[in-house]
C-alpha positions in Angstrom: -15.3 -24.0 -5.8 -16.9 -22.6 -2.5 -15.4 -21.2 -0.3 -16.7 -22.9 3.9 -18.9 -20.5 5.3 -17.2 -20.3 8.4 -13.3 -18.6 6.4 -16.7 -16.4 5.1 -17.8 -15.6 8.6 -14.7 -14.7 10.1 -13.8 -12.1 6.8 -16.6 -10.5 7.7 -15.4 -10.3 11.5 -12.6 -8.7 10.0 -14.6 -5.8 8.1 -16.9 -5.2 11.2 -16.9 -1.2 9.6 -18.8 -2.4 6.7 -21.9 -4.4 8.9 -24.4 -2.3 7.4 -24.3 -4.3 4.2 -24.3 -8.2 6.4 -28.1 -8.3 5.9 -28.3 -7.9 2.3 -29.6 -10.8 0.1 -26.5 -11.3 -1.9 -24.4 -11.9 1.2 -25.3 -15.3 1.4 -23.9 -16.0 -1.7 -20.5 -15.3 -0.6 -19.4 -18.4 0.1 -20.0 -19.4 -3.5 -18.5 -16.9 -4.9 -15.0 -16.1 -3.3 -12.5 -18.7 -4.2 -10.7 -20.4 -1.9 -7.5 -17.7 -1.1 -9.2 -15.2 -2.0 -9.6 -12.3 1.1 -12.6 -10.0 1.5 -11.6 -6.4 2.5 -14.8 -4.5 2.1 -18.5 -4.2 1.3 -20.5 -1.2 0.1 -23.1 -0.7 -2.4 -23.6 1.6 -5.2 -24.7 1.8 -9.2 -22.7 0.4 -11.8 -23.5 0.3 -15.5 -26.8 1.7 -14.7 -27.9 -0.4 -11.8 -27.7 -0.7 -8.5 -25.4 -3.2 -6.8 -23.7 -4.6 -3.7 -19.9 -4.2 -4.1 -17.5 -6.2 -2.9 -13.7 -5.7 -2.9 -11.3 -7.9 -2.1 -7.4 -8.9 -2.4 -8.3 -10.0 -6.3 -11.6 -8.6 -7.4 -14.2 -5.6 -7.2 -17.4 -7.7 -7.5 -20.7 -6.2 -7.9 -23.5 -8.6 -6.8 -27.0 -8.4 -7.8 -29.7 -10.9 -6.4 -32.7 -10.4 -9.0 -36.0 -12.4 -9.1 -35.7 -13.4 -12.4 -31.9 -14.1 -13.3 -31.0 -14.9 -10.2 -27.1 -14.0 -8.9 -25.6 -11.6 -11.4 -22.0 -11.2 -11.1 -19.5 -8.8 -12.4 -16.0 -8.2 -11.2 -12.9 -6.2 -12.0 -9.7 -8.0 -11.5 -7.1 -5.7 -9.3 -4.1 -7.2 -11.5 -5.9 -5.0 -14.0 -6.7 -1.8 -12.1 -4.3 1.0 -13.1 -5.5 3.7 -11.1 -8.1 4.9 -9.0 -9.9 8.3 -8.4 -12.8 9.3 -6.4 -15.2 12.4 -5.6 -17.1 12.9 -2.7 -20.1 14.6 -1.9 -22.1 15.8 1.1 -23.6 12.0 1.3 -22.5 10.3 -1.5 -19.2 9.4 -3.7 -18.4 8.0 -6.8 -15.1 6.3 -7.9 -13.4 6.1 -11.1 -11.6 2.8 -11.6 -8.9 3.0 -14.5 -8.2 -0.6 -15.9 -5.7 -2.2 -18.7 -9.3 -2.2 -20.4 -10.7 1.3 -19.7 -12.7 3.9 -17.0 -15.2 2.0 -14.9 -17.5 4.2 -12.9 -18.9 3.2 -9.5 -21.9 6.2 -8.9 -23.7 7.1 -5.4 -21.2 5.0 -2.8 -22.1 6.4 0.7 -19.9 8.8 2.0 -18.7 6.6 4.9 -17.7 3.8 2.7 -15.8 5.5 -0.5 -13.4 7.2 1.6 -12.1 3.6 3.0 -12.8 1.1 -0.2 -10.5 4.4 -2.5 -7.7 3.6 0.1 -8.0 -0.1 -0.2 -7.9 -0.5 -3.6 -5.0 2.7 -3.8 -2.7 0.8 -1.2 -2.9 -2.5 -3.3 -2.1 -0.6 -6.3 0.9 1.0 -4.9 2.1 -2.5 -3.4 1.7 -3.9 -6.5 3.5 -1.7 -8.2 6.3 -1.1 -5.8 6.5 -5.3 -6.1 6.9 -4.4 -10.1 9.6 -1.9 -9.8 11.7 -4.2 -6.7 11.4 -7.3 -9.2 12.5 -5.1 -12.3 15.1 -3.7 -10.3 16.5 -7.4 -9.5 16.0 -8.7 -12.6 18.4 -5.8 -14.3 21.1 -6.1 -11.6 21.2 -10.0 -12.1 21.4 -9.1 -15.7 24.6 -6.7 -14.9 26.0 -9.3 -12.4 25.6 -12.0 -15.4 27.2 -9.9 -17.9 30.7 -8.8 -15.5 30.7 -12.5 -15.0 31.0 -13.0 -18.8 33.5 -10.2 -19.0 36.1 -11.5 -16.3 
């Protein structure tokens, strides 16, 4: 479903840092491709699986974009509920980052300087709130559990 073009437009307000990538091609497809409560946190570009993409991350997806003459919109994306860890190197210009997933290592090559420092501490944050969520919910669960069964005692 699309997304209105103006929730699009006022993301984008929100990731001013990452205007560099505004004028690309694919950008315009944005609308069509984010779903409806779905929050955009960053933009970059970079090469995955041999080519060259624009890279969207957001609060559910890393999306690589690709706006070919041929195929058209190629789209590829790594869920965050599946991201397990996250590593990155940096270089005097460029950066690459090393996504671990439920699935395997995913490996994002020649991500400007500028951007890989910020999108690493994006997706690192979500990972730790996600977890942290994991461990609260896990932690209430077993203490319910405990309540439950001194209940059953008495």
């Amino acid at each position: 479903m699309a997304v209105n073009q103006k929730i699009i437009d006022n993301q984008l307000d929100k990731i001013d840092e990452f205007k560099k990538w505004f004028g690309t091609k694919e950008i315009g497809y944005l609308s069509e491709v984010m779903k409806k409560d779905e929050e955009l946190l960053a933009i970059t570009g970079g090469d995955y699986k041999g080519k060259n993409w624009i890279i969207i991350v957001s609060d559910l997806r890393v999306i690589f974009l690709k706006k070919t003459m041929l195929f058209g919109l190629k789209k590829l994306y790594i869920p965050m509920k599946k991201v397990v860890k996250i590593n990155h190197k940096v270089g005097s210009s460029v950066g690459n980052l090393e996504i671990e997933t439920e699935d395997g290592i995913e490996q994002i090559k020649n991500i400007r300087k500028k951007d890989i420092i910020k999108i690493y501490h994006i997706i690192q944050e979500f990972v730790e709130r996600r977890d942290n969520r994991a461990k609260n919910k896990d932690k209430m669960s077993k203490d319910a559990l405990s309540k439950l069964g001194n209940m059953i005692k008495k």
